[in-house]
C-alpha positions as CSV (number, residue, x, y, z in Angstrom):
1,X,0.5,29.6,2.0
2,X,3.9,31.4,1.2
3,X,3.3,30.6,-2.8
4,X,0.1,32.5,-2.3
5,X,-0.3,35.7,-3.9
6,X,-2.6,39.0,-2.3
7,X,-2.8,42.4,-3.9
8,X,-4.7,45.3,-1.6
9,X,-6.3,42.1,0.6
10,X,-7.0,40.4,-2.6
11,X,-5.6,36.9,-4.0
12,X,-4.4,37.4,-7.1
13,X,-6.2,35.5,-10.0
14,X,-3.3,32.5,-9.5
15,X,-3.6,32.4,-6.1
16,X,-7.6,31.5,-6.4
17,X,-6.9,29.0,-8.8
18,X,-4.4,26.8,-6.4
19,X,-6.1,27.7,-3.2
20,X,-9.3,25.7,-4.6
21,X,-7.0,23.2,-5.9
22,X,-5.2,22.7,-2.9
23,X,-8.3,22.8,-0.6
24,X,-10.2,20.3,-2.9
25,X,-7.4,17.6,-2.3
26,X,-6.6,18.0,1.0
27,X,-10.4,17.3,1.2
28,X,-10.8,14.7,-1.4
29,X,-7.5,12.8,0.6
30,X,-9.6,13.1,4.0
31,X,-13.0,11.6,2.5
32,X,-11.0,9.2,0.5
33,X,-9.8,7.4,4.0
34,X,-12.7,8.6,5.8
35,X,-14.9,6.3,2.7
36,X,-12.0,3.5,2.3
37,X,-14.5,1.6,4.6
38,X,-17.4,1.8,2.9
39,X,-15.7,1.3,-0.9
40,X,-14.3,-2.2,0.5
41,X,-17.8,-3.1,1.8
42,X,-19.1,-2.2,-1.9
43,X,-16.2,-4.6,-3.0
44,X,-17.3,-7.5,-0.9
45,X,-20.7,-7.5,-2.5
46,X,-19.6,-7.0,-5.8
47,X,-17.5,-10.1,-5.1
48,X,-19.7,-12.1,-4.1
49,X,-21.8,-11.8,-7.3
50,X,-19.5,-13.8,-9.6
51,X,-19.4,-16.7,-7.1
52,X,-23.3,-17.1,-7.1
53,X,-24.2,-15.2,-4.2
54,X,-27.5,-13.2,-4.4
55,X,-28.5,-11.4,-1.6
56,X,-31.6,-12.4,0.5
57,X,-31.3,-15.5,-2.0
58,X,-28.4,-17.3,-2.3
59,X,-25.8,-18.0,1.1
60,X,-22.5,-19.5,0.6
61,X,-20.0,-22.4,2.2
62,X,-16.6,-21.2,2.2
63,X,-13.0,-22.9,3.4
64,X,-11.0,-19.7,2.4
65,X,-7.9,-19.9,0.2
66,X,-6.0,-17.4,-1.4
67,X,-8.1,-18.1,-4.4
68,X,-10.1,-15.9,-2.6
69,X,-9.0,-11.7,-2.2
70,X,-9.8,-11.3,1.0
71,X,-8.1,-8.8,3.4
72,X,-6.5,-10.7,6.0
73,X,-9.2,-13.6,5.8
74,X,-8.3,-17.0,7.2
75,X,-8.7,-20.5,6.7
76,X,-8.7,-21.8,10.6
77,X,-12.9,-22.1,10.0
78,X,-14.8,-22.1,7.3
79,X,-16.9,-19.1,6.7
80,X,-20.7,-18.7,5.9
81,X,-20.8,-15.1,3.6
82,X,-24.2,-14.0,3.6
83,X,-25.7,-10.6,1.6
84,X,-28.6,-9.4,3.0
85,X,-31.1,-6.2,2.0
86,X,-33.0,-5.1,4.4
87,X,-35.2,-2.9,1.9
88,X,-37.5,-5.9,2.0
89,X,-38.1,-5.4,5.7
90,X,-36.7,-6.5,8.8
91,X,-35.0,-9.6,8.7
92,X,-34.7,-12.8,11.2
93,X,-31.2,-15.1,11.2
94,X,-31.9,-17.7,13.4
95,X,-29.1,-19.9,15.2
96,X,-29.2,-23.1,16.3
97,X,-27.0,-24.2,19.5
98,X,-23.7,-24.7,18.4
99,X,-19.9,-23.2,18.1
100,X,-21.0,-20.6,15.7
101,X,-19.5,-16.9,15.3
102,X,-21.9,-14.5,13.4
103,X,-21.1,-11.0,12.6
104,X,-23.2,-8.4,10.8
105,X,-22.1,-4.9,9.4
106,X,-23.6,-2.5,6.8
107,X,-22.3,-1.6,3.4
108,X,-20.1,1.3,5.5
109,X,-18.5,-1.8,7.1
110,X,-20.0,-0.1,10.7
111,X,-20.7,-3.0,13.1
112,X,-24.5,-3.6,13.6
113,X,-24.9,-7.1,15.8
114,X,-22.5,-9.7,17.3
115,X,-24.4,-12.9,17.4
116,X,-23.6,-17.1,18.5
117,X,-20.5,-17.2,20.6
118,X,-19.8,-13.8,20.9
119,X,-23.4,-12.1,20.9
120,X,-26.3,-12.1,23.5
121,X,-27.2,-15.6,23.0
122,X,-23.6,-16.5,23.9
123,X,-23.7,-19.5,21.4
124,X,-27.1,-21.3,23.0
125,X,-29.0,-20.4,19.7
126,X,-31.7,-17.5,19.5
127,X,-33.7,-15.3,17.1
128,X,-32.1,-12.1,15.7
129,X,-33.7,-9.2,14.4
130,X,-32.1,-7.0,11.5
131,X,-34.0,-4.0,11.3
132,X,-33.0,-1.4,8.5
133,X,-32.9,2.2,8.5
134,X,-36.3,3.3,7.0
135,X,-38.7,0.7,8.8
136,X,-41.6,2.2,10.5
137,X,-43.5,-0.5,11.7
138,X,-43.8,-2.1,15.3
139,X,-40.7,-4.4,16.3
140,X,-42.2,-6.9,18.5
141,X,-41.0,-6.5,22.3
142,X,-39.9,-10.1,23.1
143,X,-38.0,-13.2,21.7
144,X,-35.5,-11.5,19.3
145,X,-32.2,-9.6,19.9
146,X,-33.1,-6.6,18.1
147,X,-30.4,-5.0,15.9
148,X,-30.6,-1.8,14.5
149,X,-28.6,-1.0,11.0
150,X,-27.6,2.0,9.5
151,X,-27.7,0.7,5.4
152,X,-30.1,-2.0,4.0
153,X,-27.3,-3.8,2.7
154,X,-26.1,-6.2,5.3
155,X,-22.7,-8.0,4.8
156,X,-23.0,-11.1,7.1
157,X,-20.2,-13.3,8.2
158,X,-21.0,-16.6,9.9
159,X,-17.8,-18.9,11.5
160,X,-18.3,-22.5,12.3
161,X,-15.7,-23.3,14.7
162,X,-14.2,-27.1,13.0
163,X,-14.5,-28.9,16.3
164,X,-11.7,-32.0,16.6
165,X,-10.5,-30.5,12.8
166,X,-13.8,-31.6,11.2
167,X,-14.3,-29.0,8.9
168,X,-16.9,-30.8,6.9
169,X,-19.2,-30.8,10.1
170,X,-18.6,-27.0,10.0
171,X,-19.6,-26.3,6.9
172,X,-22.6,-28.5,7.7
173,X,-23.0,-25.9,10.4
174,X,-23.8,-23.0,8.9
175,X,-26.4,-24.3,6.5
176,X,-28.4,-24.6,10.1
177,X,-28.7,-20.8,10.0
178,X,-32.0,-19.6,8.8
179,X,-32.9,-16.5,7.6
180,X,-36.5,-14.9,7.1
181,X,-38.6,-11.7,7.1
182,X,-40.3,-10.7,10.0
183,X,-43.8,-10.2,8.4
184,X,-43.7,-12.7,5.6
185,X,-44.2,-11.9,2.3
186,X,-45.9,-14.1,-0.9
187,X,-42.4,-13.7,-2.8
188,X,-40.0,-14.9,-0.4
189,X,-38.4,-18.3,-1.0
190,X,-36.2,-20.1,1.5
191,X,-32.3,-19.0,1.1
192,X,-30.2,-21.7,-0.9
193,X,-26.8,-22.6,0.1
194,X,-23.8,-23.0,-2.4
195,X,-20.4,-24.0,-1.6
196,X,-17.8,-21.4,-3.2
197,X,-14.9,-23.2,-2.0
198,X,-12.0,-23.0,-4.7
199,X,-13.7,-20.4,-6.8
200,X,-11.4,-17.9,-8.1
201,X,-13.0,-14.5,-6.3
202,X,-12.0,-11.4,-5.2
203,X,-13.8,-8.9,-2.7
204,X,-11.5,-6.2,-2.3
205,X,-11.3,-2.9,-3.8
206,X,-7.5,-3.5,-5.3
207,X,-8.8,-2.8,-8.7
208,X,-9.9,1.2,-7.8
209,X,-8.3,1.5,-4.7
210,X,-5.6,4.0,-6.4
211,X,-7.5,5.4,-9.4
212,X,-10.5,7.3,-10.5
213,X,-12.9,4.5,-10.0
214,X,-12.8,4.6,-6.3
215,X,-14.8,7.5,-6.4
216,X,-17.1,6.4,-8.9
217,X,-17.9,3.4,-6.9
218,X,-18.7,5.2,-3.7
219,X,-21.0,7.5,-5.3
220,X,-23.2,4.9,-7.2
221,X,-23.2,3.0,-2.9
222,X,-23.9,6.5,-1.6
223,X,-26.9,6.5,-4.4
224,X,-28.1,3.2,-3.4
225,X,-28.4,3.6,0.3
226,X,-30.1,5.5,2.9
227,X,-27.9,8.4,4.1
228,X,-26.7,7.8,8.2
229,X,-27.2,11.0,10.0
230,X,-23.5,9.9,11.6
231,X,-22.2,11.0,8.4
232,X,-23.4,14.3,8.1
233,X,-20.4,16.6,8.1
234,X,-18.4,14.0,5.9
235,X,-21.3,13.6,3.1
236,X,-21.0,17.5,3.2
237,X,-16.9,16.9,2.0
238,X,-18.1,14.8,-0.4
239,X,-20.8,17.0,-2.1
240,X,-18.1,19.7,-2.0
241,X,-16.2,17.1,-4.8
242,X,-19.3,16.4,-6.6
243,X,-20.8,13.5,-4.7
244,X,-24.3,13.5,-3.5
245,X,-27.1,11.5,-3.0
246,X,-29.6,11.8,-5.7
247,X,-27.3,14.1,-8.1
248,X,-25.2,12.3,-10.9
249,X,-22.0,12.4,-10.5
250,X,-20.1,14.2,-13.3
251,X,-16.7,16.0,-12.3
252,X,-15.0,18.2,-15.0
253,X,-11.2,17.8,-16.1
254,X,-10.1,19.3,-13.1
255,X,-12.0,17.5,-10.4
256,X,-11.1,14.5,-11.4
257,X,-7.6,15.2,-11.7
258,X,-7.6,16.0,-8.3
259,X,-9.6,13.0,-7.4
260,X,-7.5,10.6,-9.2
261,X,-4.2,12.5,-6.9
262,X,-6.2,11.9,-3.9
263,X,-6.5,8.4,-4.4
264,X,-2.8,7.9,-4.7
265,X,-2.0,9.7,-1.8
266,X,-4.9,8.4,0.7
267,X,-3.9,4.8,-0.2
268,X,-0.3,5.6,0.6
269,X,-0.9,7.3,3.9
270,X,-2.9,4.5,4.7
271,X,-0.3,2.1,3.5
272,X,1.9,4.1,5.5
273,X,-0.6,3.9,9.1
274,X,-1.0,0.2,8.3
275,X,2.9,-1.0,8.2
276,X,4.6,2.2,9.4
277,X,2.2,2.9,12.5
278,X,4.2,5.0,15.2
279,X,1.4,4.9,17.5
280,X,3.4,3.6,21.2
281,X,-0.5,1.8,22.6
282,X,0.2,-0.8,18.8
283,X,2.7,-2.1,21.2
284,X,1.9,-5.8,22.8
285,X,5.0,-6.4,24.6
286,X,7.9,-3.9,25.4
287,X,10.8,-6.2,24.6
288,X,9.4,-7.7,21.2
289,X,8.1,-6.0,17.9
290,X,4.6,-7.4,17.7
291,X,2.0,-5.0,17.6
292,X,-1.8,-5.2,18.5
293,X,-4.0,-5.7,15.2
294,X,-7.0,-3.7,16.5
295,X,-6.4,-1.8,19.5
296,X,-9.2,-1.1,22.3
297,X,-12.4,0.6,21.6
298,X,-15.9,1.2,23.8
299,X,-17.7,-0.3,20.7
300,X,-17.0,-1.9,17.1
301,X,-17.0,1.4,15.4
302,X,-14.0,2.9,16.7
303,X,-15.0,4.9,19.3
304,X,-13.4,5.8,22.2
305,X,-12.9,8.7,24.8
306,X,-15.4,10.7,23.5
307,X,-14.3,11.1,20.1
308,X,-13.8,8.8,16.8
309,X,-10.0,7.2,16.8
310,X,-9.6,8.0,12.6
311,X,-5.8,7.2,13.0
312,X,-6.6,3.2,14.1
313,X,-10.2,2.9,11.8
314,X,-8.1,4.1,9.0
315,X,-4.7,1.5,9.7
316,X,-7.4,-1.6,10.3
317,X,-10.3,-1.6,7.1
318,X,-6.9,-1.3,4.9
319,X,-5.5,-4.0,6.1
320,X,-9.1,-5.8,7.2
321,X,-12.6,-6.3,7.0
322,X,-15.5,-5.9,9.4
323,X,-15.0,-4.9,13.1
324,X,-17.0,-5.8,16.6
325,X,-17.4,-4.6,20.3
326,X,-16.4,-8.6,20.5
327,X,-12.7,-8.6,18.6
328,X,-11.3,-5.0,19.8
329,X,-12.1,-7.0,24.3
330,X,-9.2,-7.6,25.7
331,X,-10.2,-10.2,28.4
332,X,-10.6,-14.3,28.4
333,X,-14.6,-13.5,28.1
334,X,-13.8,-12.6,23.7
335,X,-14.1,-14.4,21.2
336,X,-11.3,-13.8,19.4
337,X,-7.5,-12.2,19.9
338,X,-5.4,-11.1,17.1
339,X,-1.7,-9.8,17.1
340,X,0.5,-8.2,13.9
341,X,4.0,-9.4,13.1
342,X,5.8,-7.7,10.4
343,X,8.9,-6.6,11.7
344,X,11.8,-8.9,12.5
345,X,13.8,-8.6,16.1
346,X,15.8,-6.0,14.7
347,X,13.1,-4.3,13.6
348,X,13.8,-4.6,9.4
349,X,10.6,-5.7,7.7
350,X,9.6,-9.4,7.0
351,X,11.5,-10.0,3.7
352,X,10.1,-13.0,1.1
353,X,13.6,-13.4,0.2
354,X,14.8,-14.3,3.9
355,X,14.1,-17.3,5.9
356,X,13.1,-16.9,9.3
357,X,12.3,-18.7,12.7
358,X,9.5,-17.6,15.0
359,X,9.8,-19.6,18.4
360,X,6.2,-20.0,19.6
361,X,6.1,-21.5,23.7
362,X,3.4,-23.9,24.4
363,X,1.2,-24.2,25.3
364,X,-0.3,-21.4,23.7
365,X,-3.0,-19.7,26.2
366,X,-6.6,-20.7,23.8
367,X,-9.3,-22.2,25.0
368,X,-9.7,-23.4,21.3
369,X,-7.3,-23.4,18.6
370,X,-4.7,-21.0,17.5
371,X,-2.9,-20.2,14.5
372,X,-0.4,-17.8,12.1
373,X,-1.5,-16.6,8.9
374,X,0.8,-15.6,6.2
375,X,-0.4,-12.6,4.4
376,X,1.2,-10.4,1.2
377,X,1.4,-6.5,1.8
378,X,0.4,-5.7,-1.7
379,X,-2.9,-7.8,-1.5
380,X,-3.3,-7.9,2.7
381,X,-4.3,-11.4,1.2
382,X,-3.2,-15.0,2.3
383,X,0.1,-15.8,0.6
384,X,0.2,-17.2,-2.7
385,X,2.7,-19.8,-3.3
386,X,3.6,-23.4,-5.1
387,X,3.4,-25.0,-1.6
388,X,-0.2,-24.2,-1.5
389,X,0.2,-23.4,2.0
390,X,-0.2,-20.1,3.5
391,X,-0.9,-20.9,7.6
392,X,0.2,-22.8,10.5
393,X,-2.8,-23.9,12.6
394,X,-3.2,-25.8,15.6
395,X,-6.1,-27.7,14.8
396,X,-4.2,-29.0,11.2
397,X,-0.4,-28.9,10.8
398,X,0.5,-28.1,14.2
399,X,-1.9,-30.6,15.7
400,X,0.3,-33.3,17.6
401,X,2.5,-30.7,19.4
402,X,4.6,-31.4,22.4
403,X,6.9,-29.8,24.5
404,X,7.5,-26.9,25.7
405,X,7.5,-24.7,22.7
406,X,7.4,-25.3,18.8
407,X,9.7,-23.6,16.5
408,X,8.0,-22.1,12.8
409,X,9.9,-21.6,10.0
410,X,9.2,-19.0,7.3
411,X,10.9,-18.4,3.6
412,X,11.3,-19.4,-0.1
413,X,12.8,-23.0,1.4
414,X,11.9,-25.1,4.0
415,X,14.6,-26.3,6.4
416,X,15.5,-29.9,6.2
417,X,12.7,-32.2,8.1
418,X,10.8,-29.1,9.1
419,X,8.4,-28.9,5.7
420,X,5.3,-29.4,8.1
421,X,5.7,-26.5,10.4
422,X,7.1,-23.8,7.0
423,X,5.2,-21.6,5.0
424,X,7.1,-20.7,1.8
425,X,7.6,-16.8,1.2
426,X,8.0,-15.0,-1.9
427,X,11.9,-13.1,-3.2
428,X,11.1,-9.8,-3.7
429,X,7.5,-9.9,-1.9
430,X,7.0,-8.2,1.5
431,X,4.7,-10.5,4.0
432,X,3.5,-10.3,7.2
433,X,1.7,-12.3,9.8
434,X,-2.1,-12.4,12.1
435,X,-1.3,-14.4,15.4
436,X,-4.8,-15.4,16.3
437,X,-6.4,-17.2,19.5
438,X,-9.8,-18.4,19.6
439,X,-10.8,-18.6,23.2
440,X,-8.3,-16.4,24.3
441,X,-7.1,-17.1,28.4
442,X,-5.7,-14.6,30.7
443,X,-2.3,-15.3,30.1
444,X,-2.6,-14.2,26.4
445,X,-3.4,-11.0,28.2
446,X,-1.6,-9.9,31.0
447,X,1.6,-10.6,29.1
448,X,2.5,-13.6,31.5
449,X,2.3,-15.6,28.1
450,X,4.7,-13.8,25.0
451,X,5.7,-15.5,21.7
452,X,9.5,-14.7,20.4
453,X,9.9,-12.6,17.7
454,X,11.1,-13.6,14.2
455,X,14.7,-14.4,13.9
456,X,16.8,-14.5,10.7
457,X,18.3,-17.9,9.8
458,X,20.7,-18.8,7.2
């Protein structure tokens, strides 16, 4: 405000000129991170298309690697991707009994239904109804768990939990899912399933996340789908820059200069709330530097005290995908628990050129399995390496542990007779770690159970 200019009340024709300017970015950076979410969902289905996935069509297998992009994806079970579109009419997933984690969000990446394990049939197998946004037909009033979406498109993640390490009987698993319309139709055929294990993929939006074509792909999804009356005011920022439903989108030299600056800057604030995060509740335990992955929310959308939390929405779809009523819990009764490492005890960052030890006591309060995942900050993706190994899991490497605790080791070279429990790390590469529990117990959350933090060896 003190470089503006006003003569007799007026701005001066300068001042006009920059007040827009400056207006029209501070805007564009706040839809930017408001839309990161839905931009990344975009990116998953788009990434799923090389691969062989077709939605409604064609389901997937999938032990993840890091030849797959995936923002903070794991490899401790084998995932089931599934695209669905709802335009066809509501939609059935049916689950057989079993040790099956199922999550469904819309192309905005808002939750829509937690089903097996953690959902309403609590992993005994049920019927589950996907209803979309513009259905107006009757929704029968017994023997489905009716969900309600917001977008046709339906990114759905199935888990099969590899019981005793068998992760071929897991993948087997999720082929047991079925999925069907609700009023059948003469062109549906039965889903196939493909297994896109190894394939060379990438379903995040790394390639625009910085640059023009962020904005480019968020209009053509804002296009494509229903608009969700939750996003009202923030579709109304976004028309402001030239984005709206049923309009083309065609900004002039100077829009999309100020675009292509918002970009920048949204992804480095983000950047900045995802591995800078002052907030004191990302604490876990006073005396150690690991922080809380998600923090505590009244649903999976972020919610909580009456308002939206846009500070820990925006630090968790940079840094990961999809979000549930079921993963933010904090009790023995989730399905999941997830902490963030990325600082050492002295506070520095987790440097690829260093070699660390993380001492981990045992055992380790899961009623399941546990692991640590090594992730890259540049990529928020599993570690790349010539080890070809980016975790430490309970049900594989760590399986025959004793003791009373287990040391880890972490850097560009293992220690001497401690190759199985070291991921290699990259010189000149940041990294950082998810400490998950499956079956999380009390102890892993009353903080009568702690993990060290990572120490610097030479």
């Amino acid at each position: 405000m003190s470089d503006y200019e006003f003569k007799n009340g007026y701005p001066t024709p300068k001042t006009v000129q920059q007040s827009y300017d400056d207006a029209d970015l501070t805007r564009a950076i706040e839809a930017y991170k408001f839309f990161y979410p839905t931009v990344s969902g975009a990116a998953m289905i788009r990434g799923n298309e090389p691969v062989g996935l077709v939605p409604n069509r064609v389901f997937g297998t999938l032990a993840c690697s890091p030849d797959q992009l995936m923002f903070t994806g794991n490899s401790d079970t084998p995932y089931g991707p599934m695209d669905l579109d709802l335009s066809v009419g509501p939609l059935v997933i049916e689950l057989q009994p079993g040790p099956l984690i199922v999550c469904s969000i819309d192309v905005n990446q808002r939750w829509v239904a937690d089903m097996g394990l953690p959902g309403p049939d609590a992993g005994k197998g049920g019927k589950h109804l996907l209803v979309g946004p513009d259905y107006k037909g009757e929704i029968p009033a017994s023997g489905y768990y009716v969900h309600r979406a917001s977008s046709n498109l339906q990114i759905v993640g199935a888990r099969s939990l590899p019981v005793n390490g068998d992760v071929a009987g897991a993948k087997e698993r999720l082929k047991t899912i079925k999925v069907y319309p609700l009023n059948p139709t003469p062109d549906w055929t039965e889903p196939k399933w493909i297994d896109v294990t190894g394939k060379a993929q990438d379903t995040t939006p790394l390639e625009w996340e910085d640059n023009f074509q962020f904005w480019e792909v968020l209009a053509q999804t804002i296009n494509a789908e229903p608009l969700y009356e939750g996003y009202r005011n923030d579709y109304g920022k976004l028309a402001a820059l030239g984005i709206e439903k049923g309009k083309q989108f065609k900004p002039d030299s100077r829009m999309k200069r100020i675009l292509e600056e918002a970009a920048k800057v949204g992804n480095a604030q983000m950047r900045v709330q995802s591995f800078g995060d002052r907030r004191p509740d990302r604490i876990v335990w006073e005396d150690r530097k690991w922080e809380w992955a998600s923090l505590t929310f009244e649903d999976g959308d972020f919610n909580t005290q009456g308002r939206l939390d846009n500070d820990a929405r925006e630090k968790w779809f940079y840094q990961a995908i999809g979000a549930s009523p079921a993963m933010f819990r904090r009790d023995p009764q989730a399905g999941s628990l997830y902490w963030l490492g990325l600082r050492d005890r002295t506070g520095e960052y987790l440097d690829g050129s260093k070699s660390y030890r993380l001492t981990v006591p045992l055992p380790v309060p899961g009623k399941l399995f546990w692991s640590v995942t090594v992730y890259e900050t540049d990529t928020r993706s599993q570690i790349r390496n010539k080890s070809k190994k980016w975790a430490l899991r309970s049900l594989f490497e760590l399986r025959d542990l004793s003791g009373d605790s287990v040391d880890l080791y972490f850097g560009p070279q293992a220690p001497r007779g401690k190759e199985t429990s070291w991921v290699e790390t990259t010189p000149g590469k940041g990294w950082f770690v998810y400490f998950r529990i499956y079956g999380p117990e009390q102890a892993a959350f009353d903080k009568s159970w702690k993990p060290g933090d990572f120490e610097e060896v030479r």
